[in-house]
C-alpha atoms as an extended CHARMM CRD file, in Angstrom:
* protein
*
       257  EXT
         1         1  UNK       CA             28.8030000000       10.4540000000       10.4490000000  PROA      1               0.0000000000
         2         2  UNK       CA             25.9020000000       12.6680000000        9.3230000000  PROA      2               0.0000000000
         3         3  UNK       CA             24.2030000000       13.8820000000       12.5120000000  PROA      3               0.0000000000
         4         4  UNK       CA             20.7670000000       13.4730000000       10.9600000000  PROA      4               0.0000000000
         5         5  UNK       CA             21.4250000000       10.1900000000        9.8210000000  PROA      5               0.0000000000
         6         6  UNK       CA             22.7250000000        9.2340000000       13.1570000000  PROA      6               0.0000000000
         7         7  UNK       CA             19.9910000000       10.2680000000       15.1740000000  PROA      7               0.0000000000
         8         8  UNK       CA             17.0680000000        7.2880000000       16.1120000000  PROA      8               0.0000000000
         9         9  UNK       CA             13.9070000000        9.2250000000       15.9300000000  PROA      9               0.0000000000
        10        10  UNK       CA             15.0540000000       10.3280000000       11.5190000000  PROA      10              0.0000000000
        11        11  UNK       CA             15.5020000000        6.2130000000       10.7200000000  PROA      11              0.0000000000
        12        12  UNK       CA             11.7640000000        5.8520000000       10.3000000000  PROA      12              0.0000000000
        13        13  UNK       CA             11.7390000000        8.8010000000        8.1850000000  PROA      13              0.0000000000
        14        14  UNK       CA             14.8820000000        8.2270000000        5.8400000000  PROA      14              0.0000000000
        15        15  UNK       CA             13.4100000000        4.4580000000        5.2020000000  PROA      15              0.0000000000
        16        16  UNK       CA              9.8370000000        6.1990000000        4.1570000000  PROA      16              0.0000000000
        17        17  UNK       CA             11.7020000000        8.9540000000        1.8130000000  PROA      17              0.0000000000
        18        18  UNK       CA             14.1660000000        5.8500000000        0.8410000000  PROA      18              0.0000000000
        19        19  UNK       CA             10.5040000000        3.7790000000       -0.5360000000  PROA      19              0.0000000000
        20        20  UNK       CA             10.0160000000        7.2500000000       -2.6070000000  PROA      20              0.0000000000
        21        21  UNK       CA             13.1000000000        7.1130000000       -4.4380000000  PROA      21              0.0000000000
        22        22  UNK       CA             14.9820000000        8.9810000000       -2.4240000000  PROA      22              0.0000000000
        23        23  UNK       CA             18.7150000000        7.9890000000       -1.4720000000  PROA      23              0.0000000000
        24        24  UNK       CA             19.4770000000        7.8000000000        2.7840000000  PROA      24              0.0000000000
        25        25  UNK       CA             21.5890000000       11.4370000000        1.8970000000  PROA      25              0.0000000000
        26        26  UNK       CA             18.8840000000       12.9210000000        0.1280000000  PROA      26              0.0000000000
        27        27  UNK       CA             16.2330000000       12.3390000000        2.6880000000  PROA      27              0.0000000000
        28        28  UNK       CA             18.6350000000       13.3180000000        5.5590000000  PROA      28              0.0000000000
        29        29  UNK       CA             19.0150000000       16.9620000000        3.7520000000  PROA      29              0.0000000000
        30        30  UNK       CA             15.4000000000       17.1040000000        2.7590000000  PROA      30              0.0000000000
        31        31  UNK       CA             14.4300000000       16.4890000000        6.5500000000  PROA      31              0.0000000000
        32        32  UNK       CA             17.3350000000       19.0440000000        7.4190000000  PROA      32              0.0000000000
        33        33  UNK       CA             15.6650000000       21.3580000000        5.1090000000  PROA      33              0.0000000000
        34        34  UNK       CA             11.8670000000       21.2200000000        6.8410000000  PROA      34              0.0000000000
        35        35  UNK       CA             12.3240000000       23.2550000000        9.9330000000  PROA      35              0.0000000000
        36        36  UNK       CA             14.5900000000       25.7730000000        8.2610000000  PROA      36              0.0000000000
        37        37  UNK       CA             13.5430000000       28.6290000000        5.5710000000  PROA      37              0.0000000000
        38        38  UNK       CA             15.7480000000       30.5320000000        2.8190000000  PROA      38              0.0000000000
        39        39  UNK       CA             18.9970000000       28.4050000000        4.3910000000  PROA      39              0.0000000000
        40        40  UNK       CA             22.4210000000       28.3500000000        2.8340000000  PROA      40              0.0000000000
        41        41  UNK       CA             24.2310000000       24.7980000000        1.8710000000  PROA      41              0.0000000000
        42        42  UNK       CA             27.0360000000       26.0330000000        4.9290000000  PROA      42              0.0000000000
        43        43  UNK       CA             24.2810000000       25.5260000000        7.3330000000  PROA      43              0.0000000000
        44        44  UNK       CA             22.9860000000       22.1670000000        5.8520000000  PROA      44              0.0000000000
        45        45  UNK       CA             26.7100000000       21.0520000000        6.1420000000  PROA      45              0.0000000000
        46        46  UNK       CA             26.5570000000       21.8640000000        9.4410000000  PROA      46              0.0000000000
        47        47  UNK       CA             23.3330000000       20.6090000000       10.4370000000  PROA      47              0.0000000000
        48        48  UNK       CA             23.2310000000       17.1520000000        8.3770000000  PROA      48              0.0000000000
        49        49  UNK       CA             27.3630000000       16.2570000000        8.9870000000  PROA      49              0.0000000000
        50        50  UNK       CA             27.4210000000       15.2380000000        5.2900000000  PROA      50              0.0000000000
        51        51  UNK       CA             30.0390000000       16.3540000000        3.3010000000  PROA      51              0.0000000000
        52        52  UNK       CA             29.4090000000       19.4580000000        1.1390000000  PROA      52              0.0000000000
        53        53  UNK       CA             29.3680000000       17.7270000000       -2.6490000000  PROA      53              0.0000000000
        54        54  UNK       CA             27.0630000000       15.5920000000       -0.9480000000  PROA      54              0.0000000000
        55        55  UNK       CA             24.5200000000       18.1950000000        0.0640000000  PROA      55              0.0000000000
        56        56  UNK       CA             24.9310000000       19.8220000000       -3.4200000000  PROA      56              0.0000000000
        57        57  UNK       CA             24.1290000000       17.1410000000       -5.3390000000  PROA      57              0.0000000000
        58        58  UNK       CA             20.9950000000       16.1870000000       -2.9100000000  PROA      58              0.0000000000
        59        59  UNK       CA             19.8560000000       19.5760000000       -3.4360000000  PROA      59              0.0000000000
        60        60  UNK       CA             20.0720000000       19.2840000000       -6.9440000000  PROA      60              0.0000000000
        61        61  UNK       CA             17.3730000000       16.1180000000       -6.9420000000  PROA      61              0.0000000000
        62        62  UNK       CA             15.4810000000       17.3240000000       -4.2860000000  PROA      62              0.0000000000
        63        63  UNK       CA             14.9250000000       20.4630000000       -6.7240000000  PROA      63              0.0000000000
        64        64  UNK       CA             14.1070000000       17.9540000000       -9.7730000000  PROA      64              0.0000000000
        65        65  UNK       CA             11.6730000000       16.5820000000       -7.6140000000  PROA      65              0.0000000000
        66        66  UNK       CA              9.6730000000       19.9380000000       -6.7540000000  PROA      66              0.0000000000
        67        67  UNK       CA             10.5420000000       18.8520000000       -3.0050000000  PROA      67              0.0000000000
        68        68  UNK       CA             12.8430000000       21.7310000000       -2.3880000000  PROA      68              0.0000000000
        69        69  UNK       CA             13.2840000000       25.6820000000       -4.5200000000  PROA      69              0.0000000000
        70        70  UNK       CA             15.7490000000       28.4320000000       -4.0200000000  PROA      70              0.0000000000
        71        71  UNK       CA             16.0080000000       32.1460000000       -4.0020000000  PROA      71              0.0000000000
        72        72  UNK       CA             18.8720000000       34.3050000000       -4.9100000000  PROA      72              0.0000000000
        73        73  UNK       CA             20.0970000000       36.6640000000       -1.9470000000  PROA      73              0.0000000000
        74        74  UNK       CA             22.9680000000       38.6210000000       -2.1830000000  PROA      74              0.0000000000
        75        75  UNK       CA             24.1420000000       36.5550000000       -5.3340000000  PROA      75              0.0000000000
        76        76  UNK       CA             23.5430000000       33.2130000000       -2.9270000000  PROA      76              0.0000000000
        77        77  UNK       CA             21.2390000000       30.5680000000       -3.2280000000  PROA      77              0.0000000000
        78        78  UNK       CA             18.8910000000       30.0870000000       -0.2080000000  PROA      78              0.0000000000
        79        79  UNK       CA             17.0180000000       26.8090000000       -0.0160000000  PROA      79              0.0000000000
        80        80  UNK       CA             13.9820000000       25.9210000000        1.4860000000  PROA      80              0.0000000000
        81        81  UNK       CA             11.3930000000       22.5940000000        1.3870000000  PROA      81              0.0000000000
        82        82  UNK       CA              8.2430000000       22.3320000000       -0.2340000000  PROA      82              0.0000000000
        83        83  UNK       CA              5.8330000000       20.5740000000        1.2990000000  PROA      83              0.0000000000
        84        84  UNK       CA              5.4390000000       17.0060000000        2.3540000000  PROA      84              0.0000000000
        85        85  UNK       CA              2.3390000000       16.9760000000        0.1360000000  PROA      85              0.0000000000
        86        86  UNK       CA              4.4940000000       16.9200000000       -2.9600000000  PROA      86              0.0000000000
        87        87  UNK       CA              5.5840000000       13.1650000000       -2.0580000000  PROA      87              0.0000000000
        88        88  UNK       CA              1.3920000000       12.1080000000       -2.9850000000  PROA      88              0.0000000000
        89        89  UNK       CA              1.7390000000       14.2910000000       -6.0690000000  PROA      89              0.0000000000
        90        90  UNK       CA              5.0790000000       12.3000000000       -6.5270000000  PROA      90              0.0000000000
        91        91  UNK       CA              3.8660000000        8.9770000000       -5.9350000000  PROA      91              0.0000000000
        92        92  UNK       CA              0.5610000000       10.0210000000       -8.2960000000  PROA      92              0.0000000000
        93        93  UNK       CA              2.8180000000       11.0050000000      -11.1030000000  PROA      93              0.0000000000
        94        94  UNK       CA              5.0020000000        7.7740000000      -10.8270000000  PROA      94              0.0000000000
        95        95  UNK       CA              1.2080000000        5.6740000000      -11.0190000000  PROA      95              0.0000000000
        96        96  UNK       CA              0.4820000000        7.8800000000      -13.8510000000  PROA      96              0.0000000000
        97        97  UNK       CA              4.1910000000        6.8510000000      -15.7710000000  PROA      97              0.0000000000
        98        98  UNK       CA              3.7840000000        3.2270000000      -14.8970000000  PROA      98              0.0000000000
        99        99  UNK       CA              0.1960000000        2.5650000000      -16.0230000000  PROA      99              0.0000000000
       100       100  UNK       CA              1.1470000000        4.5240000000      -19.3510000000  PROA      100             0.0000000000
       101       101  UNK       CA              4.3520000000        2.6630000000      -19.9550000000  PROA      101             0.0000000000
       102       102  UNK       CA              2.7670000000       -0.9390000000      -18.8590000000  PROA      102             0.0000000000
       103       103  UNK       CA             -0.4860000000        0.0100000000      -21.0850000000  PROA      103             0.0000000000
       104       104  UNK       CA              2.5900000000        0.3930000000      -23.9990000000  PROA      104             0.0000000000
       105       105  UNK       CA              4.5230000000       -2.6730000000      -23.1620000000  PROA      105             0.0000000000
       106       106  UNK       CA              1.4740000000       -5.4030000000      -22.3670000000  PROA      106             0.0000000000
       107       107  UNK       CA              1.5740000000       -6.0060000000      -26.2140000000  PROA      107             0.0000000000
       108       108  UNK       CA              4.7540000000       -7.1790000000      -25.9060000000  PROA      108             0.0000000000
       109       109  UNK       CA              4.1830000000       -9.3640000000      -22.5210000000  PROA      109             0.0000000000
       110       110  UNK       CA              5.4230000000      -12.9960000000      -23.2170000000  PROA      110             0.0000000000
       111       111  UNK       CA              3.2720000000      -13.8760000000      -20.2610000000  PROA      111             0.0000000000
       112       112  UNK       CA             -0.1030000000      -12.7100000000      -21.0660000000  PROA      112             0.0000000000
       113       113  UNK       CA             -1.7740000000      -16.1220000000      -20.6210000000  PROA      113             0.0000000000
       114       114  UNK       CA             -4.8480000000      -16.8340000000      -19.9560000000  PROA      114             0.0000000000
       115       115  UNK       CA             -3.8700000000      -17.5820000000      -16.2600000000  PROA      115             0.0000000000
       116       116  UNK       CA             -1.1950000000      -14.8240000000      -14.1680000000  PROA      116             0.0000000000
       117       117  UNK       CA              0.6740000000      -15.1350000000      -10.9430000000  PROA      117             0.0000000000
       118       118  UNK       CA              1.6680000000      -12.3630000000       -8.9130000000  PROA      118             0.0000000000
       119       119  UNK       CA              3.4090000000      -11.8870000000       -5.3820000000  PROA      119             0.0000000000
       120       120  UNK       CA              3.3660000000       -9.1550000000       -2.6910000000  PROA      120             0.0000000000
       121       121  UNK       CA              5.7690000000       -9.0090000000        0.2490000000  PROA      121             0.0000000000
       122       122  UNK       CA              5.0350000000       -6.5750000000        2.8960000000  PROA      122             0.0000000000
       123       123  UNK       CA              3.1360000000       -4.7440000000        4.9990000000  PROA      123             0.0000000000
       124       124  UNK       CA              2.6370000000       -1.8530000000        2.3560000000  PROA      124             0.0000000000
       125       125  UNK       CA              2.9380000000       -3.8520000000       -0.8850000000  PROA      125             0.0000000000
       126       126  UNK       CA              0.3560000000       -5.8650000000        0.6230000000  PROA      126             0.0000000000
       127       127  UNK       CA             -2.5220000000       -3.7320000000        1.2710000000  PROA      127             0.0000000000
       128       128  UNK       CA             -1.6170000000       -1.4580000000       -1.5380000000  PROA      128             0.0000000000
       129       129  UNK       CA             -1.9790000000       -4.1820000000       -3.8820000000  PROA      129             0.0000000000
       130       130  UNK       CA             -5.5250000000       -4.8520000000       -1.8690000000  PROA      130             0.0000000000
       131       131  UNK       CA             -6.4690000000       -1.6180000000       -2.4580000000  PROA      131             0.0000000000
       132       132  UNK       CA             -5.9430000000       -1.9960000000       -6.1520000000  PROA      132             0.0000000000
       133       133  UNK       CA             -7.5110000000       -5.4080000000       -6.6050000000  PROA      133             0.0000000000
       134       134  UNK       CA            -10.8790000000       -3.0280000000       -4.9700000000  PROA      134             0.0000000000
       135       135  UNK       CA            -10.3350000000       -0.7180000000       -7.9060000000  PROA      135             0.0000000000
       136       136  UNK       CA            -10.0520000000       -2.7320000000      -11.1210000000  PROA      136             0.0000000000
       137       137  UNK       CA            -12.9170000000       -5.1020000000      -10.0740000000  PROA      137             0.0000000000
       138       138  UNK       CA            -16.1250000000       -4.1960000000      -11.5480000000  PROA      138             0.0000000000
       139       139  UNK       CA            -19.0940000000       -2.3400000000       -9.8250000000  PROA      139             0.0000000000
       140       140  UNK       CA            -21.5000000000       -4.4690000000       -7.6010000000  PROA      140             0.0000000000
       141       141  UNK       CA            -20.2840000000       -7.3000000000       -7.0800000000  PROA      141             0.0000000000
       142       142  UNK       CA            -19.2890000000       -9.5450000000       -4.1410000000  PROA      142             0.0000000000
       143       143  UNK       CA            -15.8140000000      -10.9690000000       -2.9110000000  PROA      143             0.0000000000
       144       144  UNK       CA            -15.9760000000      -14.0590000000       -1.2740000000  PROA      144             0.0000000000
       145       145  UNK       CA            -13.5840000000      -14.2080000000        1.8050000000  PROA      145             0.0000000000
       146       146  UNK       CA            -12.8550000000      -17.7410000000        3.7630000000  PROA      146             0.0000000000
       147       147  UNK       CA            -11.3640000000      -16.0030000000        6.8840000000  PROA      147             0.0000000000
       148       148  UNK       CA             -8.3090000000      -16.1960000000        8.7360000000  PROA      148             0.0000000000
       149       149  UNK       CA             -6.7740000000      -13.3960000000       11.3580000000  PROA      149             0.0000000000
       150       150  UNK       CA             -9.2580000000      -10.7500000000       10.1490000000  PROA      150             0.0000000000
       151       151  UNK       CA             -7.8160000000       -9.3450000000       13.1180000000  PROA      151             0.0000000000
       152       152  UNK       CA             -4.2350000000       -8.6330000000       11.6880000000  PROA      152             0.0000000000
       153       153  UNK       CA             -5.4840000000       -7.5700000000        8.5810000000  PROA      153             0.0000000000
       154       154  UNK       CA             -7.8930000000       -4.5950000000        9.7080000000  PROA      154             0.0000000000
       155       155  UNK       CA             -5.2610000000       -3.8670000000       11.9070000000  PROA      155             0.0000000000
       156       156  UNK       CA             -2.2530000000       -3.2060000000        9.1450000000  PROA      156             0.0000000000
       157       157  UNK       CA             -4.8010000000       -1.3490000000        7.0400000000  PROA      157             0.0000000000
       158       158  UNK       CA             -5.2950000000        1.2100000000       10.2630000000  PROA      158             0.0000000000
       159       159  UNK       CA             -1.4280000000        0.9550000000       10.1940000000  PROA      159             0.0000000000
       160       160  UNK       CA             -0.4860000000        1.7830000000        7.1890000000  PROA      160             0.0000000000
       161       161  UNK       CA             -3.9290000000        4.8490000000        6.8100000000  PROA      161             0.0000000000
       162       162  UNK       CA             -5.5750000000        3.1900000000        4.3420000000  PROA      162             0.0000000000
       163       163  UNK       CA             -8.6160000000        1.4840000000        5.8610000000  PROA      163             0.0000000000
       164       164  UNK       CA            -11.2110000000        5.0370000000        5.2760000000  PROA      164             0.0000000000
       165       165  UNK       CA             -9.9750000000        4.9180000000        1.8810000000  PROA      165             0.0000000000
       166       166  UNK       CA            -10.7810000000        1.3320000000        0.8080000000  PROA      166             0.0000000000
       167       167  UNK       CA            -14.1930000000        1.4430000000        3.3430000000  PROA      167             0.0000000000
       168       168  UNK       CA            -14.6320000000        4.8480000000        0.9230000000  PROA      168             0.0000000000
       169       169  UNK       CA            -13.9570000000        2.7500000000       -2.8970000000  PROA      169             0.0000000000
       170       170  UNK       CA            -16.0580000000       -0.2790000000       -1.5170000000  PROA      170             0.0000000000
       171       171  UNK       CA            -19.0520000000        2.0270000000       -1.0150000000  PROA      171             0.0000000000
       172       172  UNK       CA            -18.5060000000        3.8750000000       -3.9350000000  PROA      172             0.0000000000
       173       173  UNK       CA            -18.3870000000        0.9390000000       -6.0890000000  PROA      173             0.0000000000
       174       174  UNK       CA            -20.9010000000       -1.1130000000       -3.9300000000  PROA      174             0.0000000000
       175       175  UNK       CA            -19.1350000000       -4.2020000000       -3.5700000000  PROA      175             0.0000000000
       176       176  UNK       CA            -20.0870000000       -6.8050000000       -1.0280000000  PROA      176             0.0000000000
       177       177  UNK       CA            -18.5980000000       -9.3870000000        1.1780000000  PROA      177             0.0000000000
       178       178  UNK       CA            -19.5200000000      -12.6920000000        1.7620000000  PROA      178             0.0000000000
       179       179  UNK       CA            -17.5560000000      -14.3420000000        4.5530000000  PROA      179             0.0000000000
       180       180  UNK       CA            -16.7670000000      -17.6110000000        5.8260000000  PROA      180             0.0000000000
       181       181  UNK       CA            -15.8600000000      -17.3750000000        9.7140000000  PROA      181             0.0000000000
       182       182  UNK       CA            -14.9050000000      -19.6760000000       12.3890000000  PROA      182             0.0000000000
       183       183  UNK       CA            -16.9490000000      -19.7420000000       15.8010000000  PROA      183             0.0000000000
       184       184  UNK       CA            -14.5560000000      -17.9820000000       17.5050000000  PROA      184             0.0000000000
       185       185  UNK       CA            -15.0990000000      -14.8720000000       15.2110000000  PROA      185             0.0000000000
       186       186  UNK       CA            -18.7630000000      -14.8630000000       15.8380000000  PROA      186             0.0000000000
       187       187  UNK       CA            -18.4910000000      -11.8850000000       17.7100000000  PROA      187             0.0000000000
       188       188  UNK       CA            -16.7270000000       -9.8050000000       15.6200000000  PROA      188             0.0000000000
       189       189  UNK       CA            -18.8240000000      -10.8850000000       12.7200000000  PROA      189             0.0000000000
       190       190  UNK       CA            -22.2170000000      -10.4390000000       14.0520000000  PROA      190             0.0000000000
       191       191  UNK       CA            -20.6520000000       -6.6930000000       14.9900000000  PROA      191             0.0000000000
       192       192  UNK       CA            -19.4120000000       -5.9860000000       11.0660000000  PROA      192             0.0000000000
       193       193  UNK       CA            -22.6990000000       -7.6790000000        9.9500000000  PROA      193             0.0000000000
       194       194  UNK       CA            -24.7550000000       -4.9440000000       12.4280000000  PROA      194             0.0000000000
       195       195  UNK       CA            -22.3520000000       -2.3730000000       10.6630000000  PROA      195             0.0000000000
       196       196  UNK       CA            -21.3940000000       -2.4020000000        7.6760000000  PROA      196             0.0000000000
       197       197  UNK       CA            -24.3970000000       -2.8910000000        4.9540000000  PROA      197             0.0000000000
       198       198  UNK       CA            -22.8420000000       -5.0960000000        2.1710000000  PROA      198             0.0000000000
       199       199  UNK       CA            -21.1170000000       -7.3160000000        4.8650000000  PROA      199             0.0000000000
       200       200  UNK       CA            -22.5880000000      -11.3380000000        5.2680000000  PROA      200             0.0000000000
       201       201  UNK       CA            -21.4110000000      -13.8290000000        7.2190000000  PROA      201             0.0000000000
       202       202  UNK       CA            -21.8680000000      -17.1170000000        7.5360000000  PROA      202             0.0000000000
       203       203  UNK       CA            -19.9380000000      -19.9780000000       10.3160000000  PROA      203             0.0000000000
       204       204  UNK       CA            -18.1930000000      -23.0110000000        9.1240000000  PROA      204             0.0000000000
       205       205  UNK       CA            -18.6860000000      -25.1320000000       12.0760000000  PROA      205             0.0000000000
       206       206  UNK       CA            -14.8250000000      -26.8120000000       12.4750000000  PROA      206             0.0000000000
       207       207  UNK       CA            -12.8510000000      -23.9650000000       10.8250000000  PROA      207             0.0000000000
       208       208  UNK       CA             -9.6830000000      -22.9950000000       12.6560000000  PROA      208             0.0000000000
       209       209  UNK       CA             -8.4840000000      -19.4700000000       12.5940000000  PROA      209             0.0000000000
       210       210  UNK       CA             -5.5220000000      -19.7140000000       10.5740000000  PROA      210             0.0000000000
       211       211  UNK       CA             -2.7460000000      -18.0160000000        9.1610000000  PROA      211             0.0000000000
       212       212  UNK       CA             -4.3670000000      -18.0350000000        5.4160000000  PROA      212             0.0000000000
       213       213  UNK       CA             -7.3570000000      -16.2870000000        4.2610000000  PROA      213             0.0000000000
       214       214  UNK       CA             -8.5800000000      -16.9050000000        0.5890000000  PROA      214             0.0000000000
       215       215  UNK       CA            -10.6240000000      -14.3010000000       -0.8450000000  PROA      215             0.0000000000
       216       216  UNK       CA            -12.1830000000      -14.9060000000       -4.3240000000  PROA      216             0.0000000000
       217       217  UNK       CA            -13.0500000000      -11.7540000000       -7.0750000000  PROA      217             0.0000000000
       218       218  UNK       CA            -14.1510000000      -11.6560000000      -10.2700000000  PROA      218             0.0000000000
       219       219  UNK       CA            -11.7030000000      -13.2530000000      -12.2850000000  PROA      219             0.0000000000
       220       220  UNK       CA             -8.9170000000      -13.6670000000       -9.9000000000  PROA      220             0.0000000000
       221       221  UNK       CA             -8.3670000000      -14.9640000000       -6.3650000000  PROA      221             0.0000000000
       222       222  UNK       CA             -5.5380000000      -14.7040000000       -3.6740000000  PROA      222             0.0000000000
       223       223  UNK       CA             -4.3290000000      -16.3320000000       -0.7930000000  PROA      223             0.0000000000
       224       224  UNK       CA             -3.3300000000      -14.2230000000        1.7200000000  PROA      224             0.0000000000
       225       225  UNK       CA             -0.8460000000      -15.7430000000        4.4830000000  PROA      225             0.0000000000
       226       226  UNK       CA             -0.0140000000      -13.4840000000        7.8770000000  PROA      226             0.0000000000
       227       227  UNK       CA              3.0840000000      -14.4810000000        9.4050000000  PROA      227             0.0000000000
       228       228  UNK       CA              6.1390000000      -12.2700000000       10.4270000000  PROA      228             0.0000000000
       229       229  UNK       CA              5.6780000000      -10.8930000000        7.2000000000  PROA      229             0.0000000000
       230       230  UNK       CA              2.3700000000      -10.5220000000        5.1910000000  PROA      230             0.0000000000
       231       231  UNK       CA              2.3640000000      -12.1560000000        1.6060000000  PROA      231             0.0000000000
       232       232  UNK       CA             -0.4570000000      -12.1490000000       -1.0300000000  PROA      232             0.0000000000
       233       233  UNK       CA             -0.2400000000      -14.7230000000       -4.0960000000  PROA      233             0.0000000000
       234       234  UNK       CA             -2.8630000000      -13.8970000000       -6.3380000000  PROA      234             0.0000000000
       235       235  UNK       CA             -4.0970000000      -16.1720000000       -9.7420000000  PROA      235             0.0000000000
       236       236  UNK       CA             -5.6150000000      -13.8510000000      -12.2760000000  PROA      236             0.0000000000
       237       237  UNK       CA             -8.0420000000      -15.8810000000      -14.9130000000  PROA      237             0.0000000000
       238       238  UNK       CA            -11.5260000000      -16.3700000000      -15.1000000000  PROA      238             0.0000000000
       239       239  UNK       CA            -11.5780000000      -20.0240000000      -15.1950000000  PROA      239             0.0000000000
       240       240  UNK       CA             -9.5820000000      -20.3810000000      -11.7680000000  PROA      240             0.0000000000
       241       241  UNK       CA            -11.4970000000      -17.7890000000      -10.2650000000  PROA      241             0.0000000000
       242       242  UNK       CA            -15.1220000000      -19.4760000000      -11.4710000000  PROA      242             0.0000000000
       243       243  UNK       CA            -13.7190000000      -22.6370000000       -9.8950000000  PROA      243             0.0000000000
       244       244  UNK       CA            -12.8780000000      -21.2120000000       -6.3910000000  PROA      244             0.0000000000
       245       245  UNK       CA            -16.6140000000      -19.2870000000       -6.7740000000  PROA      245             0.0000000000
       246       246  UNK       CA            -18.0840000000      -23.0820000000       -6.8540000000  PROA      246             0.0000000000
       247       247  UNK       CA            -15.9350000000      -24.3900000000       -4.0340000000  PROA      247             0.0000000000
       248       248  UNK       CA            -17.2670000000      -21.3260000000       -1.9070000000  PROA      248             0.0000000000
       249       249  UNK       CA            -20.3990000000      -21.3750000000       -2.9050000000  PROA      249             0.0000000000
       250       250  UNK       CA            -20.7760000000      -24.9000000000       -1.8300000000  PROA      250             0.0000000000
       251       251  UNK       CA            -19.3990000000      -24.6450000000        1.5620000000  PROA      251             0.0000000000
       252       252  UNK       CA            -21.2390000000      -21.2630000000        2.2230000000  PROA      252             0.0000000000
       253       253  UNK       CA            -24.4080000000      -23.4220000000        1.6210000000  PROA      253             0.0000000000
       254       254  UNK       CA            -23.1800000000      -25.9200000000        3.8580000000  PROA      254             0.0000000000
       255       255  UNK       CA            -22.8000000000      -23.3250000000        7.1070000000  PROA      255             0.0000000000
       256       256  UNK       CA            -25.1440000000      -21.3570000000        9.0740000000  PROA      256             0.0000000000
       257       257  UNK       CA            -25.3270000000      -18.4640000000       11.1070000000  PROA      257             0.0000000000
């Protein structure tokens, strides 16, 4: 069994390069690779306990994908890593591919109705896909949030390091929030109100903190649900998102500070 697949502390890792496209061999000879410079496949045999075709050919995609280069010494090649860096430039250069191919297949979509439904499973696919509902909405405006564990949410942001950067877009774009606590948020709310400029906050007296949170946008709106796994169902269209504007707006007028 490969002795860097085998070890604990590498299983976080290898899942992480895994989500970048990389296979489990791959990232075990790519994390094999980091600590060592101008090293010959022998000694990647040795140190990753995968079998030597299997080290070649991970070489040979970590090389496609600018993650790992070679030198010629005494007619052998000598491989090191690039930089970790090069999995953003990765990722950016995947965004890039998708937005160019979907921009070049949408004309084709059988499903570009007036109304869309998407779903997000996951920690990551979650808040990513929160991050990009931040981008593609317009410049100042507000999101309308009836609030559930606020708690979890902020939390998993921290988690996963994206919090700065969507605090950073929300700023940039001025957007501002208008949410609908429970009592037993006050606390917490009173301290983002102090805090943060474009947050408001009104209490709905009766409102249990839940498991959902609905938060309403400009032209779409998604129900978020926090359970052992966090899932985000979002409706895209104008008409549904106009109609879940009224129903806030009405009970926002109906609560208080």
């Amino acid at each position: 069994m490969s002795k860097i697949l085998d070890q604990s502390e590498n299983k976080e890792l290898i899942k992480g390069l895994q989500d970048f496209g990389l296979s489990e061999k791959e990232a075990a000879v790519y994390i094999a690779l980091l600590p060592r410079r101008d090293v010959g496949s022998s000694k990647l045999v040795l140190a990753t306990g995968l079998h030597k075709q299997f080290v070649y050919n991970a070489l040979a995609r970590l090389e496609e994908l600018g993650l790992a280069k070679h030198v010629i010494a005494n007619g052998r090649k000598k491989f090191s890593a690039n930089t970790p860096q090069r999995l953003v430039a990765i990722l950016d250069e995947k965004k890039l591919s998708a937005s160019s191919i979907a921009a070049q297949l949408q004309s084709r979509f059988a499903g570009a109705h007036e109304q869309d439904f998407e779903v997000y499973q996951g920690d990551n696919a979650f808040m990513a896909h929160q991050l990009e509902l931040l981008k593609n909405a317009p410049d100042n405006v507000t999101f309308d949030v009836v609030g559930s564990e606020t708690e979890r949410y902020s939390k998993t942001f921290k988690e996963t390091g994206l919090w700065d950067e969507y605090h950073l877009i929300q700023t940039q774009k001025n957007i501002s929030i208008r949410y609908l606590g429970s009592e037993a948020q006050r606390e917490m709310l009173v301290w983002r109100e102090k805090n943060e400029p474009r947050f408001e906050y009104k209490i709905l007296p009766g409102l249990a903190i839940g498991r959902m949170s609905i938060e309403v946008r400009p032209g779409n709106v998604t129900f978020a649900t926090y359970g052992d796994t966090l899932l985000d169902f979002t409706l895209s269209g104008k008409e549904i998102a106009d109609g879940y504007r009224e129903f806030f707006e009405a009970v926002w007028n109906l609560s208080s500070k």
